[in-house]
C-alpha positions as CSV (number, residue, x, y, z in Angstrom):
1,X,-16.4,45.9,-11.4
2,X,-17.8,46.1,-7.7
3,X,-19.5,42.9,-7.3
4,X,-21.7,44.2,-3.7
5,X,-23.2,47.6,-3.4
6,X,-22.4,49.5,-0.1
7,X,-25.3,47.8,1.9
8,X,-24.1,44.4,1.2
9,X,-20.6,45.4,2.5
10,X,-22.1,46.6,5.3
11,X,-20.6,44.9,8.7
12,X,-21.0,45.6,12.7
13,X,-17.7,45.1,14.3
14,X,-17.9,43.5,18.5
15,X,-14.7,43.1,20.4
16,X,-14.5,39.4,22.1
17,X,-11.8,37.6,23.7
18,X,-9.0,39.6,22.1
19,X,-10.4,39.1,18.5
20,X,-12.2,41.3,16.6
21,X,-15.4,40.2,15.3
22,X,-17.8,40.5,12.0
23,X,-21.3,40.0,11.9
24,X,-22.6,40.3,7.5
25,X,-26.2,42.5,8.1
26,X,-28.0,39.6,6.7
27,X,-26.4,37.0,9.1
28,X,-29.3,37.2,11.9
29,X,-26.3,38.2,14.4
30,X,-23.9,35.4,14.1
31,X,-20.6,36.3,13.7
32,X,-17.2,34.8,12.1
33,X,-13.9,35.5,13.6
34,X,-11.7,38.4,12.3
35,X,-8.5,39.2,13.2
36,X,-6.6,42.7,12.7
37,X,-4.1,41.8,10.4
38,X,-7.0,41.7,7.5
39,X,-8.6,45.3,6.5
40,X,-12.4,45.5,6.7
41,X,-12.9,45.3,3.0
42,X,-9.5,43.1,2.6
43,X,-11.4,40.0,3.8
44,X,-14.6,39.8,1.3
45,X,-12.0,41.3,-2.0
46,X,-9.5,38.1,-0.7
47,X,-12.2,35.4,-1.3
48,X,-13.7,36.5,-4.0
49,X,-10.1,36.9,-5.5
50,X,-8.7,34.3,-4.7
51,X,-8.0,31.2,-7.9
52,X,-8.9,28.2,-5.1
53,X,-11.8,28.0,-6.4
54,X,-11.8,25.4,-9.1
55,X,-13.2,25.2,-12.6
56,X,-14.4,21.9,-13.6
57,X,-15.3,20.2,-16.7
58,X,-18.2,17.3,-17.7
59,X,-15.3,14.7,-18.1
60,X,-13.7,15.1,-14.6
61,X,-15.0,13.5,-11.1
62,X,-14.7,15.9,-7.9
63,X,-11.7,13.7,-6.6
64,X,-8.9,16.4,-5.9
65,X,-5.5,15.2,-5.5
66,X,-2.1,16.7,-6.6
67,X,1.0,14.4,-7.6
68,X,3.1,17.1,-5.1
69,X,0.6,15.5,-2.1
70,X,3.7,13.4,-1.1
71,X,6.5,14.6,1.2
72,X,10.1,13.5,0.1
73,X,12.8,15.0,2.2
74,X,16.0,13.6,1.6
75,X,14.3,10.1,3.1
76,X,14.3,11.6,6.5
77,X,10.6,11.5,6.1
78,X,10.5,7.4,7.3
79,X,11.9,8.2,10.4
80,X,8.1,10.4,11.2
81,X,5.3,7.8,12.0
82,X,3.5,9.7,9.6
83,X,3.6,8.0,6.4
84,X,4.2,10.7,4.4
85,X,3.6,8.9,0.8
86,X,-0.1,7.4,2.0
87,X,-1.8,10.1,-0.2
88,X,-0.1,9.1,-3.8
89,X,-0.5,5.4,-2.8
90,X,-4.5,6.2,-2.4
91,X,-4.4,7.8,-6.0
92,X,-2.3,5.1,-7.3
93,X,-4.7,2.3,-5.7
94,X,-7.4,4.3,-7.4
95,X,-6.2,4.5,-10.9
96,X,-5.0,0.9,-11.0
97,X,-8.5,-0.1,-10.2
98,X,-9.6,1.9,-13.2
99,X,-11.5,4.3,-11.6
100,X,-9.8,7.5,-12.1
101,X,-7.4,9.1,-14.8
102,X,-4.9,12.2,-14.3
103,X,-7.0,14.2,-16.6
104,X,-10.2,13.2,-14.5
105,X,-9.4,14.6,-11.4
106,X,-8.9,17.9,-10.3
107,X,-5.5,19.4,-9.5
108,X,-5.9,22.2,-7.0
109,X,-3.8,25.0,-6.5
110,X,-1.6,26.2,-4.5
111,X,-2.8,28.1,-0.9
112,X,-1.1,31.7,-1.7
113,X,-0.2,34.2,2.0
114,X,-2.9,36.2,0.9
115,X,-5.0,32.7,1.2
116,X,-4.0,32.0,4.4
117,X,-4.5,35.4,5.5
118,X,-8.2,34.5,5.8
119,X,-7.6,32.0,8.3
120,X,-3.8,32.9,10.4
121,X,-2.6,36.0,11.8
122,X,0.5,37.7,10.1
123,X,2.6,36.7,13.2
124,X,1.8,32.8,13.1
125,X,2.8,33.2,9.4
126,X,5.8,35.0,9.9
127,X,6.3,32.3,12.5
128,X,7.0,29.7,10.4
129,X,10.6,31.2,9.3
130,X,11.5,29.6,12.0
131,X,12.8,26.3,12.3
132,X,12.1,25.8,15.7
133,X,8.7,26.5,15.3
134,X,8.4,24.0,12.3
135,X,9.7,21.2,14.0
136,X,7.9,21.5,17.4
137,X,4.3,21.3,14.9
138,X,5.5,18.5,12.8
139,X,7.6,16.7,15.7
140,X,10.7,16.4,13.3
141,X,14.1,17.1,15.4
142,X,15.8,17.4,12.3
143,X,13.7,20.7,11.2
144,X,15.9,22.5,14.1
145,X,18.9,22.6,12.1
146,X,17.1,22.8,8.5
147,X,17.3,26.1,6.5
148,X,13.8,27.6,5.7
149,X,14.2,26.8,1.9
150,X,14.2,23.6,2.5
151,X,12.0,23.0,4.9
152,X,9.3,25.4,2.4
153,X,9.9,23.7,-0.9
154,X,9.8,20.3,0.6
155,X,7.8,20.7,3.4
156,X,4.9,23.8,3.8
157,X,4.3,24.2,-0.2
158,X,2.9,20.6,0.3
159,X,0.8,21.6,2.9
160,X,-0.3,24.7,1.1
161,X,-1.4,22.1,-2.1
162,X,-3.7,20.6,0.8
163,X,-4.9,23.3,1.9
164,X,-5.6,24.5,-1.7
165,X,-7.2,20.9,-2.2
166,X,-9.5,21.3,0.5
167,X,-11.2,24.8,0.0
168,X,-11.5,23.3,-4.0
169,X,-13.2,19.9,-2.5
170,X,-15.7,22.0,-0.4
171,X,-16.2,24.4,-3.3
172,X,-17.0,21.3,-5.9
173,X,-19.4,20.1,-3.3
174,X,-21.6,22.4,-4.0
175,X,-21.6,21.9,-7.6
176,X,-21.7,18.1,-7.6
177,X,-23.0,17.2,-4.0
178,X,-19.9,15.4,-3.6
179,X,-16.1,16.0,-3.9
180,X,-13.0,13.9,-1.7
181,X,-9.8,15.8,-1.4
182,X,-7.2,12.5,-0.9
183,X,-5.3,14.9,1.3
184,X,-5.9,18.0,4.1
185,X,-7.8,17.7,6.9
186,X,-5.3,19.6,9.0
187,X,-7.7,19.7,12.3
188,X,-5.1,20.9,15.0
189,X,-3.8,24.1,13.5
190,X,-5.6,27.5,14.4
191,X,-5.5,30.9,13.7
192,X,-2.6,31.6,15.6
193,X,-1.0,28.0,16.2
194,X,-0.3,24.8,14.0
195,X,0.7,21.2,16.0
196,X,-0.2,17.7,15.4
197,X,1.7,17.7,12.1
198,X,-0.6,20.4,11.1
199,X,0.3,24.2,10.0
200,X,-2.2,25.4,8.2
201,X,-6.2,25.4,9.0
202,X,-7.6,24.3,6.0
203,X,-11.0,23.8,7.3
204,X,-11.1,27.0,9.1
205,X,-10.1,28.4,5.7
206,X,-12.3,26.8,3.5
207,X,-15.8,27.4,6.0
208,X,-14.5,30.9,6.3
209,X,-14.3,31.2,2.5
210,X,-17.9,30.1,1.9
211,X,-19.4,31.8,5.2
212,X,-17.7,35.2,3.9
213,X,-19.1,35.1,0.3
214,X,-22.3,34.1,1.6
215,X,-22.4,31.0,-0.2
216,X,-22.8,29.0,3.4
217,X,-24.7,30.5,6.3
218,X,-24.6,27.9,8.8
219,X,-21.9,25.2,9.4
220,X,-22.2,21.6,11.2
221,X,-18.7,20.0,12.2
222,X,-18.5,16.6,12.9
223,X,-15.1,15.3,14.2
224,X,-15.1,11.5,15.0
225,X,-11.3,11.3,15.1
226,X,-9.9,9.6,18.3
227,X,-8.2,13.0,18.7
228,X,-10.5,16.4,19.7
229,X,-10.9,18.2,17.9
230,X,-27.7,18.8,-3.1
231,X,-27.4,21.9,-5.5
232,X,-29.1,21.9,-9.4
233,X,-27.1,24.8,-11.0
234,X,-29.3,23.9,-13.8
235,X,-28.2,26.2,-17.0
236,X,-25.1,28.2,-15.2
237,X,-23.3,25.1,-14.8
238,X,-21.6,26.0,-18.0
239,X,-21.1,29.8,-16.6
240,X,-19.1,28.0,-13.8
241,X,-16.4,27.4,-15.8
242,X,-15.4,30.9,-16.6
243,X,-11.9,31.6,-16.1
244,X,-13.4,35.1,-13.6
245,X,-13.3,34.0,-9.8
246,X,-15.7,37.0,-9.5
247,X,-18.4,35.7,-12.2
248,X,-18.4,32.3,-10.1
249,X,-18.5,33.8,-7.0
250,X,-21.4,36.6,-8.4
251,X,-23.3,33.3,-10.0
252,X,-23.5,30.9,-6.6
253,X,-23.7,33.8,-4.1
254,X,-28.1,32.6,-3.4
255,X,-27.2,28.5,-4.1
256,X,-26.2,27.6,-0.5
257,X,-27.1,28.7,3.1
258,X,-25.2,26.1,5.7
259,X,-22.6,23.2,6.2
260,X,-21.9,20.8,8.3
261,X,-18.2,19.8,9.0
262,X,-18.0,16.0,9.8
263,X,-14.8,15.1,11.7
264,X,-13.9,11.7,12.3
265,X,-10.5,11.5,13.4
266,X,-9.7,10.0,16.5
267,X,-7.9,13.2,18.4
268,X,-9.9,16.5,19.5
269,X,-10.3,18.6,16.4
270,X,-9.3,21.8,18.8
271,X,-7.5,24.1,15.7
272,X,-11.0,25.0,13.6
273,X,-12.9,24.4,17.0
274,X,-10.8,27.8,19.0
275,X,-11.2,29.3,15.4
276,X,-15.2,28.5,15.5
277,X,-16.2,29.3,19.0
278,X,-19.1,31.5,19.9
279,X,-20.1,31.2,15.8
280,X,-23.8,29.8,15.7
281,X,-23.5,29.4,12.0
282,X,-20.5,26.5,12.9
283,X,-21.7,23.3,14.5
284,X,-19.5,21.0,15.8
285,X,-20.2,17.3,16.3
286,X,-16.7,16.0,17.7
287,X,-16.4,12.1,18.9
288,X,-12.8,11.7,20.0
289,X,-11.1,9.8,22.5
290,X,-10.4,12.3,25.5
291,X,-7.2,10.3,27.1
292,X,-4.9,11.2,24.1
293,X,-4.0,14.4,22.5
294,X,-4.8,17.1,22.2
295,X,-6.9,17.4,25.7
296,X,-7.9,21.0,24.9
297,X,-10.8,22.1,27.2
298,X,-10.8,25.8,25.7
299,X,-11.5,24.2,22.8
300,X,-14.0,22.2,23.7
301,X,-16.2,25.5,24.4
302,X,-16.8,25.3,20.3
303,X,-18.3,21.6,20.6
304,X,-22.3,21.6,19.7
305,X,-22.1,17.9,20.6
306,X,-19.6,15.9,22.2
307,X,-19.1,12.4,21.6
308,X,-16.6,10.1,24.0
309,X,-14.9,7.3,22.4
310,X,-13.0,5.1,24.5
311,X,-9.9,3.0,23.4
312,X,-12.5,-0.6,24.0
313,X,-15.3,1.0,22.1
314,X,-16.5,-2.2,20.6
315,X,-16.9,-1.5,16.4
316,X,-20.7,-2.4,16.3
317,X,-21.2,0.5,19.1
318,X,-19.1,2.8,17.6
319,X,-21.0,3.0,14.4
320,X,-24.0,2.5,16.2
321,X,-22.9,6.4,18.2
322,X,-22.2,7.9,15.0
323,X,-25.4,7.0,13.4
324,X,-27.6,8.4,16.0
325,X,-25.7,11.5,16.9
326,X,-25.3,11.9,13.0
327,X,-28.7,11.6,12.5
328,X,-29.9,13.6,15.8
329,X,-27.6,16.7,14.3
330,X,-28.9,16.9,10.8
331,X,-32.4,16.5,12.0
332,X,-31.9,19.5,14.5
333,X,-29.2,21.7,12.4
334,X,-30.1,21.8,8.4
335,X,-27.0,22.2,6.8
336,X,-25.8,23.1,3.6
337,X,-22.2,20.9,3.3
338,X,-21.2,18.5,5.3
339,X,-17.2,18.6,5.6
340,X,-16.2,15.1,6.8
341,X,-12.9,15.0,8.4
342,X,-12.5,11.1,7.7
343,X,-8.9,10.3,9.5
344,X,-7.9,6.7,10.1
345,X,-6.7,6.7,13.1
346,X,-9.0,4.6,14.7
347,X,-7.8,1.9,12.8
348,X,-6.2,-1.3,14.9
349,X,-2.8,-0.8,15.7
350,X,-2.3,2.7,15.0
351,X,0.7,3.8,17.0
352,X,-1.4,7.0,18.0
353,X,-4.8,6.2,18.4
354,X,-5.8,4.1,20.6
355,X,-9.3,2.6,19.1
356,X,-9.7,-1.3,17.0
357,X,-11.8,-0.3,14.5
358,X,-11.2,-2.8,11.7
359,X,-10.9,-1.9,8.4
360,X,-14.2,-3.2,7.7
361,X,-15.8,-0.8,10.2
362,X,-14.1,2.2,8.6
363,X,-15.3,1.2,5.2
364,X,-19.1,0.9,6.3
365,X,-17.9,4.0,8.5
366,X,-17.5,6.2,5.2
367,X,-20.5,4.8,3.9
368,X,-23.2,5.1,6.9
369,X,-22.0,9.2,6.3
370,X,-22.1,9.9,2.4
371,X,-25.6,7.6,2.7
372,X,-26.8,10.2,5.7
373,X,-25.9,13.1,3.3
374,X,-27.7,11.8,0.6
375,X,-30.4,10.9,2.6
376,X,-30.5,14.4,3.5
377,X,-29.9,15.9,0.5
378,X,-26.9,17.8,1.9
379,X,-23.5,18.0,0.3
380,X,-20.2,16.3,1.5
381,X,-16.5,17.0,1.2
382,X,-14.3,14.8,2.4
383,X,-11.0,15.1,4.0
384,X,-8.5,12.0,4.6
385,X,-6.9,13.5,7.8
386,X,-5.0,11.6,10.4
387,X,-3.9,7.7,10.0
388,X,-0.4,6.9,10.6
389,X,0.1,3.2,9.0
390,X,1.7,2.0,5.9
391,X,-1.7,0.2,5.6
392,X,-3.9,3.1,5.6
393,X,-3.5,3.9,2.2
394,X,-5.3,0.5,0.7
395,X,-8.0,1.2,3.5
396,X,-9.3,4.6,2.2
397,X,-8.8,3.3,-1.0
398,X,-10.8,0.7,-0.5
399,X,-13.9,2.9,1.1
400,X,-13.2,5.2,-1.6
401,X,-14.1,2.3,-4.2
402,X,-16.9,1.0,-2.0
403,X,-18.7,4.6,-1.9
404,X,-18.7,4.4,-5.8
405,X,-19.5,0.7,-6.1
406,X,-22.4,1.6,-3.8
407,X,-23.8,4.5,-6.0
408,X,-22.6,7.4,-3.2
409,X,-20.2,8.9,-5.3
410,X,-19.4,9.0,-9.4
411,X,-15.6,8.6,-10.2
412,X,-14.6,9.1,-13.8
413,X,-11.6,7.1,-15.5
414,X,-10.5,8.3,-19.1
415,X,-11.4,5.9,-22.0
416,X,-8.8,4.0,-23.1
417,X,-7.1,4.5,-26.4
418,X,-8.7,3.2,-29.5
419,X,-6.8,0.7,-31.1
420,X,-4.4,1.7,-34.0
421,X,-5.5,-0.3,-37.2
422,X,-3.0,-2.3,-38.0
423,X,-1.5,-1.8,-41.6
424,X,0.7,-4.7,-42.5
425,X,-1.6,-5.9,-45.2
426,X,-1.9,-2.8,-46.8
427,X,1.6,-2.3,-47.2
428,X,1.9,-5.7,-48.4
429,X,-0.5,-4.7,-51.5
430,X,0.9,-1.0,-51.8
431,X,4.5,-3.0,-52.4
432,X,3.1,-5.0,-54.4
433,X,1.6,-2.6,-56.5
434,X,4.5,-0.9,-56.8
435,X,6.3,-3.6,-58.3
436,X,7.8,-2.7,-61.9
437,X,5.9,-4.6,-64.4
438,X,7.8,-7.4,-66.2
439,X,9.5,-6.6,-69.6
440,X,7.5,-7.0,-72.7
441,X,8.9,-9.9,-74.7
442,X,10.4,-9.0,-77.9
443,X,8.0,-9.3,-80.7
């Protein structure tokens, strides 16, 4: 079944710095990024295809998270300052607390090459057999010597569950004005390049997803990280849950028209912003500390507004920046999804950022955002990003609790079992019944 006549498939081609370009008819001449390895009609059938798109039922929250988050590798992972485990110990947090349940959150699924086809070029892909490459983007000296099915069942199939959960988050977003993926935000990794710890660009991926099937028209990113870088479906909500990619895609394709991309991580989101530049549909709102990495001025060609934190940014002025240049972009740039890349490593102490924010601050952070998207009746995906403490873990927690506490978000915990009736007194009287009856006494 074709799902677009010819006119809709219809698409003007530009060349521009090296990359070939597509401009959709109905796009009012913007234009998304488009590189040769993909065939003109290869993009649009690899969206619409593709299972990342989740189904979700009445009883589940849109919290994504997958038990395979967590990198184990033969305990060699303590030795990264990444803490490698801080996505399991959110969910964990979470489920003590009573708010969530394995069978109320959403498991995504796993990024496939045809997937990350949308975003990377063959040769970056193809890249990746190599161990060098691997350990010079996640800064693991061990990786040199490591054979490649290791380093992919332990190591990049994790990373491809992220990315999966972050293309499902922004997807559920739409459906339920919210959704938090407790992993991804992979802002350093590009087309044609991965560093930072990241390899795949999961919000280049996702946007591009939503932009391509026209469920998106315009995106805002906001990055606050100290490195650079609402919907009523009404009657088809039940149609959503069809098993047919193409019937969910065919169903949503009029619902949305732009996003915004918050970023809040402390370095230079530059992977999604080289991806993004020269797109009007994509804006960027990036506050990052300049001194530390990435220091990427190609990339900062893609920033619609620039935001300079320094390392003494007091915390009262730092939420006091965000607020106004949050408010300031949504007023200007009306935006169909926000996708909030929330890293941590702004927190005090971080070994690499450089900010104080207390965990207070990052707390009241989170909330001053999901309150501006409701406020503005705009959807949010969240993304945990960058954070590189043991302590990080009960922080986002702990944000993740307030934003429900405070209304911003609905989180869904199973019932507990019923308790089983206990029987002992019925036996009793069943033995007792079955007691042979005395003998009759001779008459």
């Amino acid at each position: 079944m074709r799902l677009f006549n010819e006119v809709d498939q219809r698409q003007f081609y530009c060349q521009r710095g090296g990359q070939l370009l597509c401009a959709p008819n109905d796009m009012e001449g913007s234009f998304f990024p488009y590189h040769e390895d993909v065939e003109k009609d290869e993009l649009m059938w690899s969206c619409v295809e593709s299972n990342l798109f989740p189904s979700i039922s009445m009883a589940q929250c849109s919290l994504v998270f997958h038990p395979e988050y967590d990198i184990s590798f033969f305990g060699l992972e303590k030795y990264h300052p990444f803490d490698a485990g801080k996505w399991g110990n959110v969910y964990r947090l979470l489920e003590e607390w009573g708010l969530v349940s394995p069978s109320t959150v959403v498991h995504p699924e796993e990024a496939t090459r045809r997937d990350l086809l949308i975003a990377h070029t063959t040769r970056y892909l193809n890249s990746l057999y190599s161990p060098c490459v691997c350990a010079r983007i996640f800064e693991m000296s061990f990786l040199y010597v490591m054979p490649y099915y290791f380093t992919n069942k332990y190591l990049l199939r994790k990373m491809r569950l992220h990315v999966g959960g972050t293309v499902a988050a922004c997807r559920l977003a739409l459906e339920r004005n919210w959704a938090i993926n407790l992993g991804g935000g992979f802002h350093h990794a590009s087309a044609n390049a991965g560093g930072g710890f990241c390899v795949y660009a999961d919000i280049t991926l996702a946007v591009r997803m939503l932009l391509t099937l026209n469920l998106v028209k315009r995106v805002v990113i906001l990055d606050v990280d100290a490195h650079q870088v609402r919907v009523s479906l009404g009657r088809v909500n039940g149609l959503l849950t069809s098993k047919s990619p193409a019937l969910r895609m065919l169903l949503t394709l009029v619902l949305v028209k732009r996003v915004v991309i918050l970023d809040v991580d402390e370095h230079q989101g530059n992977g999604y912003e080289r991806d993004f530049i020269g797109d009007s549909r994509v804006f960027i709102l990036d506050m990052f500390n300049p001194k530390i990495y990435p220091r990427d001025s190609k990339a900062e060609e893609a920033i619609s507004r620039m935001v300079h934190v320094d390392a003494d940014t007091p915390t009262d002025r730092y939420l006091e920046m965000l607020d106004s240049n949050l408010e300031t972009v949504l007023g200007e740039f009306e935006a169909d999804l926000i996708v909030y890349n929330a890293g941590t490593d702004s927190l005090e102490g971080d070994p690499l950022g450089r900010l104080q924010l207390t965990p207070e601050c990052i707390i009241k952070r989170d909330e001053l955002v999901f309150q501006a998207a409701r406020d503005n009746a705009t959807p949010i995906a969240m993304l945990t990003s960058g954070g590189y403490q043991r302590s990080n873990a009960q922080v986002i927690a702990e944000s993740i609790r307030n934003l429900h506490t405070r209304g911003l978000i609905q989180l869904k915990a199973a019932p507990p079992p019923s308790p089983r009736p206990h029987h002992h007194h019925h036996q009793h009287n069943h033995q007792q019944r079955q007691q042979p009856a005395p003998p009759n006494p001779a008459r």
